[in-house]
Structure formats: structure tokens, C-alpha cells
N, C-alpha and C positions, 0 to 999 in steps of 0.2 A: 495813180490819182492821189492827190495831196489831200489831204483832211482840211474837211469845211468848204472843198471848192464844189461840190456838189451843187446843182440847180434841186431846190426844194420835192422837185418831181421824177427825179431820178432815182436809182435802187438803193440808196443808202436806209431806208428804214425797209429793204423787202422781208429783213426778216421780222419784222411785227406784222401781229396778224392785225386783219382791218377793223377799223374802229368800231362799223356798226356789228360786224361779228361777234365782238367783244362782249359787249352790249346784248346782242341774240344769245349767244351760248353761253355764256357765264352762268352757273347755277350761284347766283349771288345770296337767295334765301339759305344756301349750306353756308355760307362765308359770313363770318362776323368780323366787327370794330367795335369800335369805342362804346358802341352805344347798344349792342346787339348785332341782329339779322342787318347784313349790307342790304336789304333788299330798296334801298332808298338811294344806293347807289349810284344805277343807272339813270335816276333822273338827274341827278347830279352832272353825270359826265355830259348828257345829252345837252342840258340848260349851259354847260362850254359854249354851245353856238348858239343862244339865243341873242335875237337882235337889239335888245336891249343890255345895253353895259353893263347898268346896274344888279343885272338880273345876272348875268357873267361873274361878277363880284360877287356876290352873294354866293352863286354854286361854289368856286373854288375857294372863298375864305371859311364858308359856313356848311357848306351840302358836304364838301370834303373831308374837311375838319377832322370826324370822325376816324379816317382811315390812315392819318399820324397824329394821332391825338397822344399829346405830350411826349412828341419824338418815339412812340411806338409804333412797332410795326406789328399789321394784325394780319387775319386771312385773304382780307378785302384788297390790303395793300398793293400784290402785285399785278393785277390786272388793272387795277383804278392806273398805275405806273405807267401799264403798258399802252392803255387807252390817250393817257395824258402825250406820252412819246410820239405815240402814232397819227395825232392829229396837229401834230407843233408846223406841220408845211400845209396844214387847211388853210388858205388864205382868208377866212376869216377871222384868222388867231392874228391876223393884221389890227386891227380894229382896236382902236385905243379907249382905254377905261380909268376909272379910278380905282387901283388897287391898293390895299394895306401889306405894305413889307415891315418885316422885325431889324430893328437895325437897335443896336446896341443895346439890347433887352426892353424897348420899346417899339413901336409904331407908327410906321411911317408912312403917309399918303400918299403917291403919288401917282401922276398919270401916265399909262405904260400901254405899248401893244398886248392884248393878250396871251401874245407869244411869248413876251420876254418874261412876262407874271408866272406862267405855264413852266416857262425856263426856272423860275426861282422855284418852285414845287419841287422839280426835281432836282434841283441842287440841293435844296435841304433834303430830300429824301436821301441824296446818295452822304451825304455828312454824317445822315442818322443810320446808315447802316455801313461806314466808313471800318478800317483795319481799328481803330483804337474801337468803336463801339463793341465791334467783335468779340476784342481782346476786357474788354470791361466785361461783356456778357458770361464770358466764358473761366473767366477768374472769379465768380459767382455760382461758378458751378451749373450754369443752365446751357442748355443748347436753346437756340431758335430757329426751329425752319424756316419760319416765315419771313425772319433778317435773312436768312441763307438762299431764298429764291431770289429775293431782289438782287442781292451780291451774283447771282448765278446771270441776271440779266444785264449785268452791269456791259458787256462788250454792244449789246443791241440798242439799250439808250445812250450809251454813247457815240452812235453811227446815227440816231437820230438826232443828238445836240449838233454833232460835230456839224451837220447842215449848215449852222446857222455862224460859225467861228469867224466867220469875214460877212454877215448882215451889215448892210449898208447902216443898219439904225443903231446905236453904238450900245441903247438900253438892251436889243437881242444880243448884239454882238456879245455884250460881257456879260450877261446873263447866262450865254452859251457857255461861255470858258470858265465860269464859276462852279457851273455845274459839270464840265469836260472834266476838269482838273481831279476832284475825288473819286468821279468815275473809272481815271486813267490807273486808279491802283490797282487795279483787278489787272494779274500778271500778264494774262492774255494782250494786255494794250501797251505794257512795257516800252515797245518800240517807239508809238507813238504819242510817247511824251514829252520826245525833243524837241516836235515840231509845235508843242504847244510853250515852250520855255518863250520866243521871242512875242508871241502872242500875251505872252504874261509881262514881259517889259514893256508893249506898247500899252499897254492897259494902265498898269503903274504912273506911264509916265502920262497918262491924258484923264485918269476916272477920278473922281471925289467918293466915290461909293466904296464906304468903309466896308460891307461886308464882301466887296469882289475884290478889293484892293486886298485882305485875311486871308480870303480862301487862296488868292494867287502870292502872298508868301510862304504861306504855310507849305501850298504846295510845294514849291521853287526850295524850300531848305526841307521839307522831304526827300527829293530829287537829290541833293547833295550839294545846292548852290547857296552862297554865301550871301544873301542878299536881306538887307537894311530897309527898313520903309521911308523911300525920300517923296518928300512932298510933288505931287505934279503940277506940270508946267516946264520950261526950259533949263530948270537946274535940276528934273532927273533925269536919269541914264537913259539914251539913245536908244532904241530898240533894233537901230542900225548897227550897234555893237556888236548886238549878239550873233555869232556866224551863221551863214545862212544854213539850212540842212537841206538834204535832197527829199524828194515827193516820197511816201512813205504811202502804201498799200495797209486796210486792214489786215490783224491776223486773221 
């Protein structure tokens, strides 16, 4: 089975656990953030499916907030994670809003499926607890466990993005491989970062979106590949270049 060919309702997320579970059994009053007790958490994840946009908006710019608040990661962090992954094939994560994304150390409006807003959450989460953040933390002298479980979940949300790598909507599409791409560090996924290499040329060569156009060179000369940022449209590289690779199995 090739990654991202998954129908949204298939086993690629079996191993999260279920959403409203999360939500039931989480002792969130033990778990703090930014602001204290998560206990304000769960309404948060819940208000994800409320049928009002703006009310959507709100949870994940401002209810969330708290649990990477200034690219930190706290107790709260990893199930808020695991909640967000595990409801990304809710069909209501369809449903288009006005979100606020950070694009070049400002704010940016636009209007997106829930899903693909969902998808940038966890793209910046997996950035914020990426090999350099590690290596920063730990050249400090600290350990963090709480960076250390996210990084431990890194194989299961990424069976969860990987769903969405061929979404017919291009905003999930690359929002998926924005966030695939940091996830793909965690060794365990080694393999299957080849098959994300021509996914990252087609991207280049069709997105305007500065911060998934970063994330996929950055990646791309991670990897070992020599690659330049040409402007899209018809004078960048063919994504048909790149050789095809055969279907790749999770580890």
C-alpha cells in the first residue's frame, strides 16, 4: 500500500485512540499549559466540530493556544496532538473557515477546510519538536519529556497526515506533506521519505505558499538533495523527473 492512497476511513489512523475517549479519559486537571490546569482543554477539542466557523476558529487559534504556547511543549500537548490526528478524516474537518496562519513572522487570513488548518497545527508542532529543537534543548542541558512523547508519536501522526498526501483540495494536500515531511525524521519512517521526494517537486513546482514551499526544501536538502527554490509555474522542475519509486508499506 503506497502512502497517502488510503480512503480517510480505512486503518491508517487504528492506532490512535478515539477521539471521544480522549476527551472521556484524559485526567486533563493533572496536565498543565501555558496557562495552568488543561482542564479547559477538552472544550476546546470538542468546539473542532462546532457548526459555526467562527466558533471553530476561535477554538484552534485561541482555546489551543495554550498547549504550544511560544513553540512550547507542555503536559497537555500530547493528547491535544493525538485528538487533533485522530479526527483529521471527521468529515466535518471538510467545512471551510477563516483561519489565521503565520507566514513570514506575520498573519495571515485565509479561508481553508478545517482539515488543512488542523494539518498546519500539526506541522508546526512536529517543527517544534523537530531533531534541531532537540539538539537545541539538549545543548542546554535539559531534557524534555514532554518534546520526547510527541517525538515518540511521531510514526502514528504521521499514518494519520499521510491520508490526506494525494486530497483532491490542494490547501489539504500540501498542508499534509508540510507537516509529513518533519514527521518523516523520526528513523522509524526513513523508508518512506522517498516517496514523499516527487510529492515535494510537484508542490514546488504549483504552491505560492511560502511556508510549505521552506518546509519541502528544507526537507529535500535534509535528505541529501541538491535542490534550489525555482519560482512555480512552467519554468520549475517537472515532478515527472523525479523516478518513480515502488509502493512502500509502513514500518
Amino acid at each position: 500500500m503506497a502512502i497517502g492512497k488510503n480512503h480517510p476511513g480505512d486503518s491508517a489512523v487504528a492506532d490512535l485512540p478515539e477521539p471521544e475517549a480522549l476527551l472521556r479519559d484524559t485526567d486533563w486537571a493533572v496536565l498543565d499549559h501555558a496557562r495552568g490546569a488543561a482542564e479547559d482543554i477538552p472544550a476546546a477539542l470538542a468546539a473542532l466540530h462546532h457548526p459555526d466557523p467562527s466558533v471553530r476558529a476561535r477554538a484552534l487559534e485561541h482555546g489551543l493556544e495554550p498547549v504550544r504556547h511560544q513553540n512550547t511543549i507542555y503536559p497537555a500537548t500530547p493528547p491535544a496532538a493525538l485528538y487533533i490526528a485522530a479526527i483529521l478524516s471527521d468529515p466535518r474537518t471538510t467545512e471551510v473557515g477563516t483561519y489565521e496562519l503565520q507566514q513570514r513572522h506575520r498573519r495571515e487570513t485565509r479561508q481553508l477546510p478545517l482539515r488543512a488548518a488542523l494539518l498546519d497545527w500539526l506541522h508546526l508542532l512536529a517543527l517544534d519538536t523537530n531533531d534541531e529543537c532537540l539538539e537545541v534543548t539538549r545543548r542546554y542541558g535539559f531534557e524534555d519529556p514532554h518534546m520526547e512523547r510527541v517525538r515518540a508519536m511521531r510514526p502514528a501522526l504521521f499514518r494519520a497526515v499521510a491520508v490526506f498526501l494525494h486530497d483532491e483540495n490542494p490547501d489539504v494536500r500540501h498542508a499534509a506533506l508540510a507537516a509529513a515531511i518533519p514527521l518523516a525524521e523520526d528513523p522509524a519512517l526513513e523508508d518512506v521519505r522517498v516517496e514523499l521526494v516527487p510529492l515535494a517537486h510537484k508542490l514546488l513546482a504549483t504552491s505560492t505558499d511560502h511556508r510549505h514551499r521552506t518546509c519541502v526544501i528544507d526537507g529535500l536538502r535534509a535528505w541529501g538533495h541538491d535542490v534550489q527554490d525555482p519560482p512555480p509555474g512552467p519554468s520549475a522542475p517537472s515532478p515527472s523527473s523525479v523516478p518513480p519509486t515502488a509502493p512502500l508499506r509502513f514500518p
